[in-house]
C-alpha positions as CSV (number, residue, x, y, z in Angstrom):
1,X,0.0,0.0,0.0
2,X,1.3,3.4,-1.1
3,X,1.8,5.8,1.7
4,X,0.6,9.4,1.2
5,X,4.2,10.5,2.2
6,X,5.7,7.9,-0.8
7,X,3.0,9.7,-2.9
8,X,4.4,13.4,-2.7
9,X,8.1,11.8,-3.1
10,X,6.6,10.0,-6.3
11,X,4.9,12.7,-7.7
12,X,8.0,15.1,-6.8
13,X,10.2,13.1,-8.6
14,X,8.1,12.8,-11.8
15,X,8.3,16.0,-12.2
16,X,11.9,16.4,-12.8
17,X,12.7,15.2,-15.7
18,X,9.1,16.8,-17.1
19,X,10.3,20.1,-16.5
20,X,14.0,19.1,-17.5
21,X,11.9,18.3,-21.3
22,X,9.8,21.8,-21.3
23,X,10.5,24.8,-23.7
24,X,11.2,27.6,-22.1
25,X,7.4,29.3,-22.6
26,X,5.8,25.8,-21.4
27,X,8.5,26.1,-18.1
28,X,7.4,29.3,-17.3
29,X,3.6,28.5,-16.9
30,X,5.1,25.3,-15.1
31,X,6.9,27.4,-12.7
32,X,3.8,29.4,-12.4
33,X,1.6,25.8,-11.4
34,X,4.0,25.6,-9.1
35,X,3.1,28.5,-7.3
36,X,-0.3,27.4,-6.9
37,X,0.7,24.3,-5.3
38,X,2.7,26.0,-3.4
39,X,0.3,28.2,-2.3
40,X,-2.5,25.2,-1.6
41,X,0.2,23.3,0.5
42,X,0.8,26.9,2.6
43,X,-2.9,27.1,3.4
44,X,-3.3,23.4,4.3
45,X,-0.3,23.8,6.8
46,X,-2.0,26.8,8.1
47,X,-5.3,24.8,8.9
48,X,-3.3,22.2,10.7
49,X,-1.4,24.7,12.9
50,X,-4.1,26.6,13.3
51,X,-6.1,22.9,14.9
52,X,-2.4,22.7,16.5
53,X,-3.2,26.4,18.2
54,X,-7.0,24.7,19.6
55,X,-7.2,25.4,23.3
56,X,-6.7,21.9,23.6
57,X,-6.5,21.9,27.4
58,X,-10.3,22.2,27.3
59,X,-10.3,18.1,26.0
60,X,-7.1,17.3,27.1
61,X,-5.5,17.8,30.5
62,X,-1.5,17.2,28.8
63,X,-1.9,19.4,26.1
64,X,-1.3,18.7,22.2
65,X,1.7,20.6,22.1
66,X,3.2,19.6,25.2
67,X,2.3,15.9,24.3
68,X,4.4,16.3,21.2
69,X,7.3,17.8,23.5
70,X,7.6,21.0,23.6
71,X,5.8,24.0,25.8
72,X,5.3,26.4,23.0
73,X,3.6,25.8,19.4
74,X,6.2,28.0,17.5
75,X,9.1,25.4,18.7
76,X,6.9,22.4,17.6
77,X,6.4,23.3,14.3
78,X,9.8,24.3,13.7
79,X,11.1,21.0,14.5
80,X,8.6,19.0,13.0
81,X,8.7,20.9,9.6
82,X,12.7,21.5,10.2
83,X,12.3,25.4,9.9
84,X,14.1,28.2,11.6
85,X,12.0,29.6,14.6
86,X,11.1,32.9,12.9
87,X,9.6,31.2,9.9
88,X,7.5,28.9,12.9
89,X,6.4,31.9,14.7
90,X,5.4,33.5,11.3
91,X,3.3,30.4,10.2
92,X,1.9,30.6,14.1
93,X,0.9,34.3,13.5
94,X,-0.8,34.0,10.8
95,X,-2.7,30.7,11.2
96,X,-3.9,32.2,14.8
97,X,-4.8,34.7,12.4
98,X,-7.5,32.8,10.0
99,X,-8.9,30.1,12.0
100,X,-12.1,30.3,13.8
101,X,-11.9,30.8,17.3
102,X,-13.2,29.0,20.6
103,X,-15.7,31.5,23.1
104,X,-14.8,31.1,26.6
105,X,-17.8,28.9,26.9
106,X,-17.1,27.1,23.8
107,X,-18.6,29.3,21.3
108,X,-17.1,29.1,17.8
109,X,-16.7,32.9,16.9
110,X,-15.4,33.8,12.9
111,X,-11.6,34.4,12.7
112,X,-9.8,37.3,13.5
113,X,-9.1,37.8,9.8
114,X,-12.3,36.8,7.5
115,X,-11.6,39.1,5.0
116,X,-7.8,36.9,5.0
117,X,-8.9,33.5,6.2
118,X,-11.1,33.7,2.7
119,X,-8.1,34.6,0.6
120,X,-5.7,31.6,2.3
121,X,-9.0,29.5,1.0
122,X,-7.2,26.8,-1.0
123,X,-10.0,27.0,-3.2
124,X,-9.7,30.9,-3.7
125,X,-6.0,30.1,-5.3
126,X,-6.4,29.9,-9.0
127,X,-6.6,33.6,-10.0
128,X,-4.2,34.9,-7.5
129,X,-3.1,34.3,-4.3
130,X,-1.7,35.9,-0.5
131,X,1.2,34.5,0.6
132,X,2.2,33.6,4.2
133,X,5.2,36.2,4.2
134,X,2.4,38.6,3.1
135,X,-0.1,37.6,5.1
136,X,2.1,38.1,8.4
137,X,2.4,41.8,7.1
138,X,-1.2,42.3,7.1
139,X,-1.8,41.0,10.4
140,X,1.0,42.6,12.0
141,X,0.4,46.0,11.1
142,X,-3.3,46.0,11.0
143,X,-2.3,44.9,14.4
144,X,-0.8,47.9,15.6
145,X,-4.0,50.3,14.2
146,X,-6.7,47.8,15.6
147,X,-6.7,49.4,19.1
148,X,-7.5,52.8,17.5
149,X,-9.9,52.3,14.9
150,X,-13.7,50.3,14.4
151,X,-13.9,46.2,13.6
152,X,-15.7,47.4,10.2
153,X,-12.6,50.2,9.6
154,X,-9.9,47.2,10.3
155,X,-12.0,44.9,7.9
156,X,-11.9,47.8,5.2
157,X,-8.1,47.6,5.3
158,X,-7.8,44.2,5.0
159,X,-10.0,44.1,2.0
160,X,-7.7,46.7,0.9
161,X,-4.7,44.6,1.3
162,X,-5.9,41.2,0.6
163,X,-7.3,42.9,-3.2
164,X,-3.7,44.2,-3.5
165,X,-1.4,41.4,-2.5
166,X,-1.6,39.2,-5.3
167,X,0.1,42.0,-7.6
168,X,2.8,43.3,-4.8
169,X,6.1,41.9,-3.5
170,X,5.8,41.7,0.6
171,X,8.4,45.1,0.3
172,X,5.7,46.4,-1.6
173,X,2.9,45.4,0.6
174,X,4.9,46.4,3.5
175,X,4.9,49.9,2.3
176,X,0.9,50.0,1.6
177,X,0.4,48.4,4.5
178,X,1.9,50.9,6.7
179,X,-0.2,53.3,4.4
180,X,-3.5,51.7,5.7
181,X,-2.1,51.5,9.4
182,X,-1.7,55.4,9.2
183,X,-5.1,55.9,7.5
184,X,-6.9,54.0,10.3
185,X,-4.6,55.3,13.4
186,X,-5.0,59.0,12.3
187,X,-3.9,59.6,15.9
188,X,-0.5,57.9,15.9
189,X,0.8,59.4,12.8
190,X,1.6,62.4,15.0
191,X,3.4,60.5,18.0
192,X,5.4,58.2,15.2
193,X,6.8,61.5,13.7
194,X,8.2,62.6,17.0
195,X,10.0,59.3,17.5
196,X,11.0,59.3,13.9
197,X,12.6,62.7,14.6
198,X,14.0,61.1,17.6
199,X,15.8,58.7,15.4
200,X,17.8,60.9,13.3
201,X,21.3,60.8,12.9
202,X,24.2,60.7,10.7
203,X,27.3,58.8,10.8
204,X,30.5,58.8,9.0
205,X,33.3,55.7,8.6
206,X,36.1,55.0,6.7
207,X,36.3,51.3,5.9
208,X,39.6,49.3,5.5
209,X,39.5,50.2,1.5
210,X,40.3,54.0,2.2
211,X,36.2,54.5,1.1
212,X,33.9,56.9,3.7
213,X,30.5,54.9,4.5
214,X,27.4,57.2,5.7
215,X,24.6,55.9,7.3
216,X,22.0,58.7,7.3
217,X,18.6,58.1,8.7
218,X,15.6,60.9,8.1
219,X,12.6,61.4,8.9
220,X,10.0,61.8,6.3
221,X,9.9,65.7,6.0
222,X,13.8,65.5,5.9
223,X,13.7,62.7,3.2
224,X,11.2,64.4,1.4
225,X,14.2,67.5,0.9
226,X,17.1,64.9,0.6
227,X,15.1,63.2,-1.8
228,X,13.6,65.1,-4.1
229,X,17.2,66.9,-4.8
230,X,18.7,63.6,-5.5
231,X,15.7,62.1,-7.8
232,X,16.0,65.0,-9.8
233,X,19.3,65.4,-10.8
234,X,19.1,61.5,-11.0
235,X,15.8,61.8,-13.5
236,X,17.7,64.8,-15.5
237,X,20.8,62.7,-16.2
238,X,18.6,59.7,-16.9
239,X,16.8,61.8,-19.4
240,X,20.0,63.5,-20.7
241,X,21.7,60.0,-21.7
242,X,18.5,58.3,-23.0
243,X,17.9,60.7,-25.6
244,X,21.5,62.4,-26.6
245,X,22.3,61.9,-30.2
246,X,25.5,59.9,-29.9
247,X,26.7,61.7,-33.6
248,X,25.6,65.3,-32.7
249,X,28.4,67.8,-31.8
250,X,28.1,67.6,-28.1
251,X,28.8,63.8,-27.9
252,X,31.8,63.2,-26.1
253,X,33.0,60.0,-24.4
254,X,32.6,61.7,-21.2
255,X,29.3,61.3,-21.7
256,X,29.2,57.9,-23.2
257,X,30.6,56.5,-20.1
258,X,27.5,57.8,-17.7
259,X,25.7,54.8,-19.5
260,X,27.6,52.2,-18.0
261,X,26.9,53.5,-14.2
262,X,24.0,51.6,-11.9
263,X,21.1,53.1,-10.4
264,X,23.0,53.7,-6.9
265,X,25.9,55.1,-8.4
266,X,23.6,57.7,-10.3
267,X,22.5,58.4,-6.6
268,X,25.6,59.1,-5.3
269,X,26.9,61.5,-8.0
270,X,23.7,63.4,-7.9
271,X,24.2,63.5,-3.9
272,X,27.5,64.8,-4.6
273,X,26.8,67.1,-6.7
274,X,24.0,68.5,-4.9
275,X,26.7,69.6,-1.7
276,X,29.7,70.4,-4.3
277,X,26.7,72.8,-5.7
278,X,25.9,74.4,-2.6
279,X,30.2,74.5,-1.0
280,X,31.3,76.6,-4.6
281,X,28.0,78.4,-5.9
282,X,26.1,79.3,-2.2
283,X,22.8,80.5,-3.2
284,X,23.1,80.2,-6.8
285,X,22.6,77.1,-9.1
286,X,23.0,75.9,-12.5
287,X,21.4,72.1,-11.9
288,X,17.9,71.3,-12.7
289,X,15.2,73.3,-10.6
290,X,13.9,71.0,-7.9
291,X,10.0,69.9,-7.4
292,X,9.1,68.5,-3.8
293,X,5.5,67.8,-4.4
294,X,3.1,67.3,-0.8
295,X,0.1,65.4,-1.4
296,X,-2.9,66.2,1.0
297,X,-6.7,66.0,1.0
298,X,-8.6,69.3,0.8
299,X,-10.3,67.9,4.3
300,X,-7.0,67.4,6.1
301,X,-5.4,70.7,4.2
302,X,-8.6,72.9,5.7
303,X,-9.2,70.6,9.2
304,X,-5.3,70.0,10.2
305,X,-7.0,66.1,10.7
306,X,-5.4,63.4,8.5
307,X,-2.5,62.1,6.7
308,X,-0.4,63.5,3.4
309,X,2.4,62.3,1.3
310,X,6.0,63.5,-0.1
311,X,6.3,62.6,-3.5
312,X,9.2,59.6,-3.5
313,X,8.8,59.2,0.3
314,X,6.5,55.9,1.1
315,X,5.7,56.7,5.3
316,X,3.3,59.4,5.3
317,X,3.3,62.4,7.3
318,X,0.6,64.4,9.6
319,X,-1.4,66.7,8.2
320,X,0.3,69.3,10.3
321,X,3.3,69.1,9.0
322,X,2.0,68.7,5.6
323,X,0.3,72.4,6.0
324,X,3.7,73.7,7.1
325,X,5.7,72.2,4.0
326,X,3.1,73.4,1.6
327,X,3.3,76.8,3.1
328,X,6.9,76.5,1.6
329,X,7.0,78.6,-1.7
330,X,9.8,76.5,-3.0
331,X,6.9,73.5,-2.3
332,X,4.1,72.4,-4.5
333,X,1.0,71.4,-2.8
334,X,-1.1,68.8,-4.5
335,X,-4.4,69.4,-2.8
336,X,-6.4,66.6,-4.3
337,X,-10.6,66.9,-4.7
338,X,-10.1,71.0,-5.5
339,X,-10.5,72.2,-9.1
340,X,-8.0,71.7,-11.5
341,X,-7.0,73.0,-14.8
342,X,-7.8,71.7,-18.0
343,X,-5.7,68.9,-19.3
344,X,-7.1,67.1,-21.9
345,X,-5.4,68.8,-24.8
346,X,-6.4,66.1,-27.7
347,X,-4.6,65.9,-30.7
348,X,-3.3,69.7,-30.3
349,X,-0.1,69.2,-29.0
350,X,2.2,65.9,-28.8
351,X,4.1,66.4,-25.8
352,X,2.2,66.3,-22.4
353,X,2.9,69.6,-20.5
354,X,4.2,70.0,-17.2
355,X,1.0,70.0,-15.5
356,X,-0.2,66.9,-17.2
357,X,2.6,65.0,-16.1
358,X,2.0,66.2,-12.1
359,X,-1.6,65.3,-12.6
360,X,0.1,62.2,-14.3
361,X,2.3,61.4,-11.0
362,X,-1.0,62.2,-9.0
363,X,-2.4,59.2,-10.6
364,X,0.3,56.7,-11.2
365,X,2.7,58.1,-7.8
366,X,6.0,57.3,-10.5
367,X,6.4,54.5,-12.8
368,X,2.6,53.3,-12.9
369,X,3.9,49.5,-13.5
370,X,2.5,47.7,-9.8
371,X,5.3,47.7,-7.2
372,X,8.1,50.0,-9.1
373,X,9.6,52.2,-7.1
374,X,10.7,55.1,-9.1
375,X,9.4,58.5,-9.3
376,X,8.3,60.2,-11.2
377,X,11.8,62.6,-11.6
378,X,12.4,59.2,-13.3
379,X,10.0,58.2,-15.5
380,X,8.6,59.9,-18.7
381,X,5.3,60.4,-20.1
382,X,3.8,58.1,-22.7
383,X,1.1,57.4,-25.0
384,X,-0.7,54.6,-24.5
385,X,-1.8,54.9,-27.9
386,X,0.9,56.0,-30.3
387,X,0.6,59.2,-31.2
388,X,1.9,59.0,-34.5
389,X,1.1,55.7,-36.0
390,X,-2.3,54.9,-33.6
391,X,-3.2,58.6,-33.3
392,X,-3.3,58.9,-29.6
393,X,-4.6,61.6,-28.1
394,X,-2.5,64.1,-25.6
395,X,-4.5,63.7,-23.1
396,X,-4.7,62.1,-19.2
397,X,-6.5,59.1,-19.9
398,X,-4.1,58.0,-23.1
399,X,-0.8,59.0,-21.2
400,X,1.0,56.8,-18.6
401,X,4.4,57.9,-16.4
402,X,6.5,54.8,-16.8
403,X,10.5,54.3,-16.2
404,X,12.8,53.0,-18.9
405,X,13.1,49.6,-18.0
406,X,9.1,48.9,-17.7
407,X,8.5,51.1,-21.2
408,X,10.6,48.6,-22.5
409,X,8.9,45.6,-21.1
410,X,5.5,46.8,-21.9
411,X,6.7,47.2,-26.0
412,X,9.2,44.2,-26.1
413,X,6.6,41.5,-23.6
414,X,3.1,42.7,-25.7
415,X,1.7,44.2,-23.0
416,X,-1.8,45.9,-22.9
417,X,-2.6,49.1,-20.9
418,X,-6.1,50.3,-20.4
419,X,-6.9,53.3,-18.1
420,X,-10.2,52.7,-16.3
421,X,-11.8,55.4,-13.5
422,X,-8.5,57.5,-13.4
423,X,-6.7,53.8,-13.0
424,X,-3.8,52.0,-15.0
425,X,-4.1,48.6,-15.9
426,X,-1.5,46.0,-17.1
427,X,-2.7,43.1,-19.1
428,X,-0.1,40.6,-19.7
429,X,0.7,38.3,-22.7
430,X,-0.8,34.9,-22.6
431,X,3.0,33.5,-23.2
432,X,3.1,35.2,-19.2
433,X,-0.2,34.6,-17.6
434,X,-2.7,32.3,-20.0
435,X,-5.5,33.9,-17.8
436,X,-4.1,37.3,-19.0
437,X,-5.5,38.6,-15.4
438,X,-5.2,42.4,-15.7
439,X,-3.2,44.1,-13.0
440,X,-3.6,47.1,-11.4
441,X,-1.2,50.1,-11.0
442,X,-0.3,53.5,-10.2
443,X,-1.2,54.7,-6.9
444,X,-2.8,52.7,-4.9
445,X,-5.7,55.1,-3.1
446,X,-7.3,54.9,0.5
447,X,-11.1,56.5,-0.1
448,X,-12.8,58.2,3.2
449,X,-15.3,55.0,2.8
450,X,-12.3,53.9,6.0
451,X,-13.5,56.2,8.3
């Protein structure tokens, strides 16, 4: 009789030489099957540590977990699965998380997490899934707002989150989900500032090599400064290389060679030459103006209540210090829900104007592909529909901000963009999803419906 155990190692092993004997397109939906299993397994183990987690002293006076040798559930399932405690205490977390709980007087009650527990459904995986790393994020930061806000305002932002997921790495997710944290725990955006102002500092090393390290923590408003400087000489030299005429007069191989440098060492030479700038020209400057853009709500602008962004900075700020920096006249304010001017220019121009490109980063928040973090300093604005050869118009709805490397994907993959209520979506080739599931991005919104 064949074992379920001798199954799995049967099954396992068939599939070796199977995917050894794909082509590379077949693989890739294979890998992608994979995933799904993967994902199916996850939730299975999450049931059975959840049954682990069972107040079991209520039908047994030893305990599961201390029958199987240990006092704690975390250490059990580490040794029993042969994972590092962390990844245990994870899996614990979460499947405490999504498992229906036990009254004090035997009552089953619905999980913490419904809006979660339905996602981790193994048969809710097809279309896209939540992970376990992700679903640890969502709990542990919707943790930290729950003792502030309503059950039905925590079970908005895990609908938010849980809708998300499936299209965001957890570094992603981490970043919206402290979003949502600060959107439901209005009240704690103003203490976290303080500490976060606590916490900054500067130091400087030399390391064995001769090289100077600095580690430089800021808080969001100082970021937002530090920032916005650096993205745009960054975006300006990004720009400058990607469309010099390498036969015009004023190509030189000086130039030729700021091709070759990475992302992080365009950083650094714009953070250099932002403080050579200001040591030999005090007061004066010859590099590209800078835009530091501060995102608030009319509501919070007018009321002082609420949250507001810095363009390029992902941890939001109070709506106090949001007033202040848009008080700034070096500062733009984007005060969203006011009137606007108007930007749908049609077929009269073929460049999209400054203003259309911040309305543009209003929308998308940088590159519009879901999860990229440039800004929009480093992106440029394109038609979705040519507008030479498809006759696209110049206008918000047919323009997208995207960074080199996903304008290039979009045109060399075959992907489809559609804009729909003010919102980009990517539809993928079939060659990279056969359900060609469209995915959302640019900026990903939290409506007043949270309050």
């Amino acid at each position: 009789m064949t074992t379920a155990r001798e199954s799995v190692w049967r099954d396992a092993f068939a599939a070796l030489p199977y995917a050894a004997s794909l082509s590379p397109r077949a693989l890739l939906e294979f890998v992608g099957e994979l995933g799904v299993l993967q994902a199916r397994l996850d939730a299975v183990k999450l049931g059975a540590v959840g049954q682990v987690l069972r107040p079991w002293n209520q039908l047994d006076e030893e305990g599961l977990v201390l029958r199987g040798g240990h006092r704690h559930a975390v250490t059990l399932v580490a040794e029993r699965w042969q994972v590092a405690v962390p990844s245990a205490r994870q899996m614990c977390l979460v499947a405490e998380a999504v498992t229906p709980r036990v009254g004090l007087t035997g009552e089953a009650l619905p999980a913490g997490f419904p809006v979660l527990a339905s996602a981790l459904d193994p048969d809710a995986l097809e279309a896209g899934w939540v992970s376990v790393d992700q679903a640890a994020v969502i709990v542990r930061e919707l943790g930290k707002a729950a003792p502030a806000c309503t059950v039905a305002s925590l079970q908005f932002g895990e609908r938010v989150l849980v809708q998300h997921a499936p299209d965001l790495t957890v570094a992603e997710l981490r970043v919206l989900a402290g979003q949502v944290r600060d959107r439901l725990d209005q009240d704690g955006v103003l203490p976290r500032e303080e500490v976060q102002r606590s916490r900054r500092s500067l130091t400087i090393t030399t390391a064995s090599d001769g090289m100077t390290h600095i580690d430089w923590y800021l808080h969001p408003e100082a970021a937002g400064h530090v920032v916005a400087a650096i993205d745009t000489l960054v975006g300006h030299e990004l720009r400058a290389v990607r469309f010099r005429d390498t036969n015009g007069p004023d190509f030189t191989a000086d130039r030729a060679e700021e091709e070759h440098r990475t992302l992080p060492q365009l950083r650094s030479d714009a953070a250099v030459d932002v403080f050579r700038q200001y040591a030999t020209h005090p007061g004066t400057g010859s590099t590209p103006p800078v835009t530091m853009v501060i995102r608030i709500g009319l509501d919070a602008l007018q009321t002082g209540t609420g949250v507001g962004e810095i363009d390029g900075v992902s941890t939001p700020i109070s709506a106090t210090t949001a007033r202040r920096l848009a008080a700034d006249a070096n500062l733009i304010p984007m005060v969203l829900g006011g009137d606007g001017e108007v930007l749908d220019l049609g077929r009269s121009r073929r460049l999209f104007t400054s203003k259309q490109k911040l309305a543009l980063a209003e929308r998308d928040g940088g590159c519009a592909w879901a999860g990229c973090p440039h800004p929009p300093s480093y992106t440029e604005a394109h038609h979705i529909r040519w507008w030479d050869k498809h006759h696209g118009t110049t206008d918000l709805n047919n323009g997208i901000l995207l960074c080199s490397n996903h304008h290039h994907r979009v045109h060399d993959d075959g992907w489809d963009i559609q804009v729909r209520d003010h919102v980009p979506w990517f539809i993928p080739p079939s060659h990279i999803d056969h359900h060609r599931r469209p995915r959302r991005g640019g900026r990903i919104r939290l409506h007043d419906t949270a309050a």
